[in-house]
C-alpha positions, -999 to 999 in steps of 0.1 A, spaced: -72 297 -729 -104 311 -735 -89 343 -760 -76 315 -783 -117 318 -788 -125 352 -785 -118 366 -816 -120 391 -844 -82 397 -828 -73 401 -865 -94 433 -860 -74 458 -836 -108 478 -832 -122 449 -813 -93 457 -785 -93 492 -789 -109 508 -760 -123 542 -751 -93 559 -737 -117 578 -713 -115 543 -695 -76 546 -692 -72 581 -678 -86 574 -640 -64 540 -638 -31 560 -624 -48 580 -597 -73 553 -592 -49 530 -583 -27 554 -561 -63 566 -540 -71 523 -536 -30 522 -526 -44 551 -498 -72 536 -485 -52 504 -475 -23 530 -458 6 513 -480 27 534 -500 9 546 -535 32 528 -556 11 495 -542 -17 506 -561 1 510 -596 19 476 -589 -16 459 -585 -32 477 -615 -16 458 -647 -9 421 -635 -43 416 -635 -51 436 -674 -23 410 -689 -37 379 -668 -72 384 -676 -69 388 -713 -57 355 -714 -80 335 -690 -108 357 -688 -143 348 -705 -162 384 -697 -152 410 -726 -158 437 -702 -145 429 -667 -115 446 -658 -91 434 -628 -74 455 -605 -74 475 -570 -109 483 -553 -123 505 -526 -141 471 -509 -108 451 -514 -88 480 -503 -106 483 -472 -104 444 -464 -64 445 -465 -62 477 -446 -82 450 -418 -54 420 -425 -26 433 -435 -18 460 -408 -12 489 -431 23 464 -437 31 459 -477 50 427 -469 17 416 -457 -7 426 -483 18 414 -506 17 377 -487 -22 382 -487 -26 387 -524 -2 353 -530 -26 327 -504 -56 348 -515 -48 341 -548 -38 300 -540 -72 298 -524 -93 310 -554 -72 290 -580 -77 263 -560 -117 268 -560 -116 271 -597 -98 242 -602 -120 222 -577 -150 239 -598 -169 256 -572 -173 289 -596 -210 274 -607 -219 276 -573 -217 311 -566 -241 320 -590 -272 317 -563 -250 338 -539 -245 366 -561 -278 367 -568 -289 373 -530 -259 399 -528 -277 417 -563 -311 407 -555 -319 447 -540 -300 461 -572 -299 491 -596 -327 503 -622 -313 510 -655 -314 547 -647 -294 537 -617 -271 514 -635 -258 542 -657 -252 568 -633 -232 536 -618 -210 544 -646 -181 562 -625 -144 554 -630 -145 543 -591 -172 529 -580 -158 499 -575 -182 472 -557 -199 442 -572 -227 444 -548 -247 470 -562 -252 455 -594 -280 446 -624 -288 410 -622 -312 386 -640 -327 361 -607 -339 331 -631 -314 334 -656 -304 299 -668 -276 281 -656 -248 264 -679 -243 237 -660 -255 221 -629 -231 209 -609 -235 181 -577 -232 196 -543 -198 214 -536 -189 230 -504 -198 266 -523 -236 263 -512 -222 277 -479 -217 309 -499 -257 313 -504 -254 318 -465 -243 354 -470 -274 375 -475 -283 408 -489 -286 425 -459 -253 413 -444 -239 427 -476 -252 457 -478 -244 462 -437 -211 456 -447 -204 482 -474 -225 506 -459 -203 506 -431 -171 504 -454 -182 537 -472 -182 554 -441 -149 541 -423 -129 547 -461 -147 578 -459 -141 593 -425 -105 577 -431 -93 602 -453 -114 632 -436 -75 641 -419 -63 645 -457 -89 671 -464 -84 688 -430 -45 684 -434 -45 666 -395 -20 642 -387 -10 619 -362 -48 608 -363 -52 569 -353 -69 541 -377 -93 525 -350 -126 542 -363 -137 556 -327 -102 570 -314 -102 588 -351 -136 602 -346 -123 615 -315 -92 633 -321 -107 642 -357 -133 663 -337 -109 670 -309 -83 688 -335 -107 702 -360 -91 735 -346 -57 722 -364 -72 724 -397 -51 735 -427 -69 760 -445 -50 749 -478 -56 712 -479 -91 723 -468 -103 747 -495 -87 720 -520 -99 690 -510 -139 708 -506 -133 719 -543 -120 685 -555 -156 669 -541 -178 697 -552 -163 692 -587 -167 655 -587 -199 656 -575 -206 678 -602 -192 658 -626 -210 632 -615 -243 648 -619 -237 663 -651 -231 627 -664 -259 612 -652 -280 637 -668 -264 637 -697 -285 624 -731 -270 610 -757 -263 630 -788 -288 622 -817 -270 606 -852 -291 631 -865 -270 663 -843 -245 684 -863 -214 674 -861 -204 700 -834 -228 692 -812 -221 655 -814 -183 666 -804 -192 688 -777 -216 661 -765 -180 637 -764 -160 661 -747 -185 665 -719 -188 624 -718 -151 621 -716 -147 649 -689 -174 633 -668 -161 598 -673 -122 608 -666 -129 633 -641 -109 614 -612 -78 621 -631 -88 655 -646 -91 663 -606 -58 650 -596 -43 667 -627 -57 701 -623 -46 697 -585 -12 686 -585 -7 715 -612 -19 740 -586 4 724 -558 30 728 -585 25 763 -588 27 768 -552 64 751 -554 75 770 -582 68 802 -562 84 792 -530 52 785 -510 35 751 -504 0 753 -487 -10 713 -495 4 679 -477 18 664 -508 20 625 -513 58 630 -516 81 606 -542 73 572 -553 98 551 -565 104 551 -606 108 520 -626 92 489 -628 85 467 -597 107 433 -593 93 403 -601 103 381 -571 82 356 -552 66 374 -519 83 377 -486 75 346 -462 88 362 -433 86 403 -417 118 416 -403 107 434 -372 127 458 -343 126 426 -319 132 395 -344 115 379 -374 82 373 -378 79 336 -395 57 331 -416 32 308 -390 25 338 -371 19 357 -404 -6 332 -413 -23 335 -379 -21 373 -376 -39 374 -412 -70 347 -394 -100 353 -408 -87 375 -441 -73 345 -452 -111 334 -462 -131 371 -463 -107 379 -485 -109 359 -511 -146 350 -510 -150 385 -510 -128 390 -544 -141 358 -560 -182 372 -551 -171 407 -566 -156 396 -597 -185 372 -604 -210 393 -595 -195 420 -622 -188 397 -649 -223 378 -647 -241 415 -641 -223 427 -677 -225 393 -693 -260 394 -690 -266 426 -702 -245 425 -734 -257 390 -743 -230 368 -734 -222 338 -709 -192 338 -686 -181 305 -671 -179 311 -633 -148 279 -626 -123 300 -654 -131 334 -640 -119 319 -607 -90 306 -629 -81 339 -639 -88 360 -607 -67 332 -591 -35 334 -615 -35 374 -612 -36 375 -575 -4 348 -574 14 362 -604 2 401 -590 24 392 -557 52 386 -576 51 424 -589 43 440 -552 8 435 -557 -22 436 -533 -52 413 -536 -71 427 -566 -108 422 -582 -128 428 -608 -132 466 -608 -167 477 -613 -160 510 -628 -135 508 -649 -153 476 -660 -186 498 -671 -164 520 -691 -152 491 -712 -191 482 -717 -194 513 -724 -171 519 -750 -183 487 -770 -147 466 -765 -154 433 -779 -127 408 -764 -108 414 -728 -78 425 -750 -85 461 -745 -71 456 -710 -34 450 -731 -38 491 -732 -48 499 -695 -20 477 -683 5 487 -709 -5 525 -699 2 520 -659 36 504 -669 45 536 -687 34 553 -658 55 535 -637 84 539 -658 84 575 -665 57 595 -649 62 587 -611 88 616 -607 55 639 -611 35 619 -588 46 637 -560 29 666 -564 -7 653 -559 -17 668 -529 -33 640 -502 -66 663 -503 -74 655 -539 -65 617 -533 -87 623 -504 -116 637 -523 -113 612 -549 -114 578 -527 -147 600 -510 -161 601 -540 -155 566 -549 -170 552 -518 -200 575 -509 -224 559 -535 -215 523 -514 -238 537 -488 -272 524 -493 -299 548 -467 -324 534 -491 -323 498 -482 -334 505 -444 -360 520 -456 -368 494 -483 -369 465 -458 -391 483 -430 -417 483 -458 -406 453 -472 -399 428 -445 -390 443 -407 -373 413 -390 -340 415 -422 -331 449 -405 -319 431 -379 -289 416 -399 -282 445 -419 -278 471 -381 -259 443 -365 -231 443 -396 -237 474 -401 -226 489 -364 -203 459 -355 -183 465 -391 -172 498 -369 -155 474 -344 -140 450 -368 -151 443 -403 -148 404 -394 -167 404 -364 -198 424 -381 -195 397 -414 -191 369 -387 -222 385 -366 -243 392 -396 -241 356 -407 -252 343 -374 -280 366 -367 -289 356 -406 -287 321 -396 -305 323 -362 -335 339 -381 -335 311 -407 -335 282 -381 -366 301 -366 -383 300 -395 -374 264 -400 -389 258 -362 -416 276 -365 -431 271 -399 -467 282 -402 -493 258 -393 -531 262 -410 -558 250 -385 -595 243 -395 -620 228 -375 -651 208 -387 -661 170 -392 -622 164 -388 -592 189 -379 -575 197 -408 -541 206 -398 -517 223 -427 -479 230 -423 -466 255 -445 -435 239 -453 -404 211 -450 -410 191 -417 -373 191 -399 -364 184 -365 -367 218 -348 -400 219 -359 -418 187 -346 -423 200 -308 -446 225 -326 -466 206 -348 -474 186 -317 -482 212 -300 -508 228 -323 -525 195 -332 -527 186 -292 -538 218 -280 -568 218 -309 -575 181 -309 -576 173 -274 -591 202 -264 -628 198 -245 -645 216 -269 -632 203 -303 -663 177 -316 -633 163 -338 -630 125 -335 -605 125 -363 -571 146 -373 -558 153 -413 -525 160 -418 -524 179 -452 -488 178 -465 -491 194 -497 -465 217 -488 -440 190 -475 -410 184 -496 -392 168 -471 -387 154 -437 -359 141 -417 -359 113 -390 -365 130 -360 -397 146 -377 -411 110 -381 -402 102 -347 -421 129 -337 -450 117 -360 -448 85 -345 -454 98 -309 -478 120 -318 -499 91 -340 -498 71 -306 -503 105 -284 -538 105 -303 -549 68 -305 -545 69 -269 -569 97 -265 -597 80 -294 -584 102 -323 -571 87 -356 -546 107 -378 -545 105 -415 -523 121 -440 -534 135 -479 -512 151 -502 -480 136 -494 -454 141 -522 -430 114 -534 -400 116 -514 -425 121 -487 -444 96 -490 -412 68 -495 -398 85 -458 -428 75 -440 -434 42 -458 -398 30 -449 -405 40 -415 -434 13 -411 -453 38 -388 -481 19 -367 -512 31 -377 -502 49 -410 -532 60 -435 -525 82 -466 -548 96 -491 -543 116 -524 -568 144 -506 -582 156 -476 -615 156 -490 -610 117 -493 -596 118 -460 -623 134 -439 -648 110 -457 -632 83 -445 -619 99 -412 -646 77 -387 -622 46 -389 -620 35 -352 -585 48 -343 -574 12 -328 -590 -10 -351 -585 -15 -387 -568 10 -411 -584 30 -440 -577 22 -471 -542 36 -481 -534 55 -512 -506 26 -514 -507 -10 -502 -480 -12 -471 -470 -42 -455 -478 -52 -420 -458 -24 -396 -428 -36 -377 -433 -2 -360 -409 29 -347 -423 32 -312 -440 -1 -300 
């Protein structure tokens, strides 16, 4: 229980957070309930499970848990726009991280949230990241070298380090635009529009004639003021000590408009659609009511009643596929990524295995309240940096605050219009859309754009079939590398041949290749061949295999072959192996002065003694 440790909680400032950071949590939760297409009230129900949870278990002072725009748009893929699904998903979602923290695979993630952050924000960008919705751990400040806690033996989490930037950033690019053009029919005030992302381009253009006027002219407004908002708090310095006291309060006023301007929108709009009611007229598509009270706590449905029989919950499991493990690696990279990002940069460490712990325990305990999967929110997160909270007990408030939502202010929920919901899930989502990283990696390296389009347009499709295709075409371009490593040739007395890294099986044929096609050319006056392995950390067996042929290839054609600069683990590979006609040397310098050996008679002198060869290939 890390809060046993977390202390001064004998001072009730240290919990006390800025209430700026509680104001968005209501219609926050309700525009994340939106972009999944399950009734609003899903997004209060999975917005205080995870306050209550995490203030016990959690280890960052800062992170707050709860619904996201990324994990929002991962159980409108799974769960079918179905709550009895996304309620199910949350539960095994949950089962599957415990499990991970309890197997201590949280130390592992730490190099793959690294790669997702390693195109992050400047610290101008980080604070204009400071919006009550812009919640993704991708974009994110992050420290490459800093020091790990503990370094734990090989766990099946390496596989995470799989997932690269540019598959990442394909994906969420692509997920700002389908949330985004998702809730284009609230701000025109269409309906009947489908959720595949090409039929609802379609008919969106097809019935932009069927616009409403009122849900348009409100929902326009709502993201002009936002974006205003926005700006004005990016820009916005902070007031001098030195300031009169007014200033310093108008200064706060604007801070806390800017920061809370999500729910200063919905607020100011659902008082004009009340307006409209009062006076007999209603120009806006309202949400409509949401049940009041508290949600009950029950374990999750493990079976769907549908029109032609019951869905068991087998086919459940196999309808969800793939979601099952996007989405909780997703939620597990998200909330690490956020609470390493904030650790380091209020001087704290997070332990990776109990925030896996606690994600894990919110997500099961959540789906007992009707709760989607959930994750460490990245904006409501930077307002509790922000406001200097000192233990994760300020989340006690935010949770206690959505329960008294829940309770008593749901009756006035229904007069949010769908366009301001609209505008604010845009807003929330728009900044997720990198442009700048296509252009960074044409200058930087070409051949990564190729992952990044191939999520990127696929994601349209399906959101697992562009992750699935990313990681292969990531994976395909790291193998090439692997087979083709780059090879240093230098002719003189002796060929110098130098590979420019690890020597694995994929790569042997063309390390042959290059030395045969310069040794045994008609032109080369080489009579001997130096294989400089400085850059060599290691080699499998088929590489010596390969070594072996090729140290036969060239004796049969007069040439000897000596290797310099063979590291350790190297250098044990090849000794083991017994290799017929095996000379090493410390340098090539060494090895070109003693490169005239006859090739079938007597060895140089090795670096090391070996034993008579029993030989590979004979």
């Amino acid at each position: 229980m890390p809060c046993v440790c977390q202390g001064p909680w004998s001072d009730l400032r240290s919990a006390q957070p800025s209430q700026s950071g509680r104001c968005p949590a209501s219609p926050g939760s309700q525009g994340c309930a939106s972009a999944p297409s399950v009734p609003l009230q899903y997004g209060l129900y999975s917005s205080f499970m995870g306050c209550f949870v995490y203030c016990l278990l959690g280890t960052a002072k800062d992170v707050t848990l709860g619904p996201t725009a990324i994990m929002s748009l991962l159980v409108s893929s799974y769960a079918f726009h179905q709550p009895v699904y996304a309620v199910l998903l949350a539960f095994l979602s949950g089962c599957i991280q415990l499990a991970m923290g309890l197997l201590r695979l949280g130390e592992m993630l730490l190099p793959c949230t690294d790669v997702c952050l390693g195109y992050c924000c400047t610290a101008r960008s980080f604070s204009f990241l400071l919006s009550a919705h812009r919640d993704t751990g991708i974009v994110l400040l992050s420290h490459w070298g800093q020091e790990r806690a503990h370094r734990l033996p090989s766990h099946a989490g390496f596989l995470l380090d799989f997932i690269s930037c540019p598959v990442i950033k394909g994906f969420t690019s692509a997920a700002s635009i389908t949330i985004s053009f998702n809730q284009i029919k609230n701000i025109l005030g269409l309906q009947g529009i489908p959720r595949q992302f090409f039929l609802q381009l379609y008919e969106t253009l097809r019935r932009i004639g069927e616009t409403r006027a009122g849900d348009a002219v409100l929902g326009l407004s709502c993201l002009a003021t936002l974006a205003g908002l926005r700006a004005m708090k990016s820009h916005l310095p902070q007031a001098a000590p030195t300031e009169p006291l007014a200033v310093r309060i108008s200064y706060l006023i604007v801070w806390i408009a800017a920061t809370a301007r999500n729910a200063l929108v919905v607020l100011f709009a659902g008082l004009v659609a009340y307006s409209f009611q009062v006076m007999g007229s209603q120009p806006f598509r309202l949400t409509g009511s949401i049940p009041q009270g508290l949600p009950a706590f029950r374990p999750p449905r493990f079976s769907l009643a549908a029109p032609n029989g019951t869905v068991p919950f087998q086919s459940m499991v196999q309808d969800m596929g793939v979601g099952l493990a996007v989405v909780p690696l997703m939620g597990l990279l998200e909330t690490i990524a956020i609470a390493k990002a904030f650790a380091s940069q209020n001087g704290y460490r997070i332990d990776p295995d109990q925030e896996l712990l606690a994600l894990g325990v919110a997500n099961v305990l959540g789906s007992f309240v009707s709760s989607y999967p959930i994750t460490g929110s990245f904006g409501r997160t930077a307002v509790n940096a922000q406001s200097g909270v000192c233990t994760p007990a300020g989340g006690l408030l935010t949770g206690a605050l959505v329960l008294l939502s829940l309770a008593y202010l749901t009756s006035l929920f229904c007069y949010i219009p769908k366009a301001a919901l609209a505008a604010v899930i845009i807003s929330a989502v728009v900044p997720m859309f990198d442009a700048g990283i296509f252009r960074t990696l044409w200058r930087v390296k070409r051949l990564d754009l190729v992952p990044l389009c191939v999520t990127f347009l696929l994601c349209f499709w399906e959101v697992q079939y562009g992750i699935v295709a990313g990681v292969l075409v990531s994976g395909v371009l790291l193998l090439y590398s692997i087979a083709r490593p780059p090879i240093k040739v230098s002719e003189g007395a002796v060929l110098l041949v130098q590979p420019g890294s690890s020597l694995h099986f994929p790569a042997v044929e063309h390390l042959r290749d290059s030395v045969c096609s310069r040794a045994l050319a008609a032109a080369s006056p080489a009579r001997s061949v130096v294989l400089d392995c400085c850059h060599v950390s290691s080699i499998d067996y088929t590489a010596v295999l390969g070594l072996a042929e090729l140290l036969q290839e060239l004796r049969r054609h007069g040439l000897s072959l000596a290797f310099c600069g063979l590291q350790d683990p190297v250098l044990q590979v090849l000794l083991s192996a017994g290799l017929e006609g095996f000379q090493h040397f410390p340098s090539w310098e060494e090895a070109e002065h003693c490169g005239g050996a006859e090739p079938g008679g007597s060895r140089a002198e090795p670096l090391i003694g070996t034993a008579e060869s029993t030989g590979l290939i004979q």
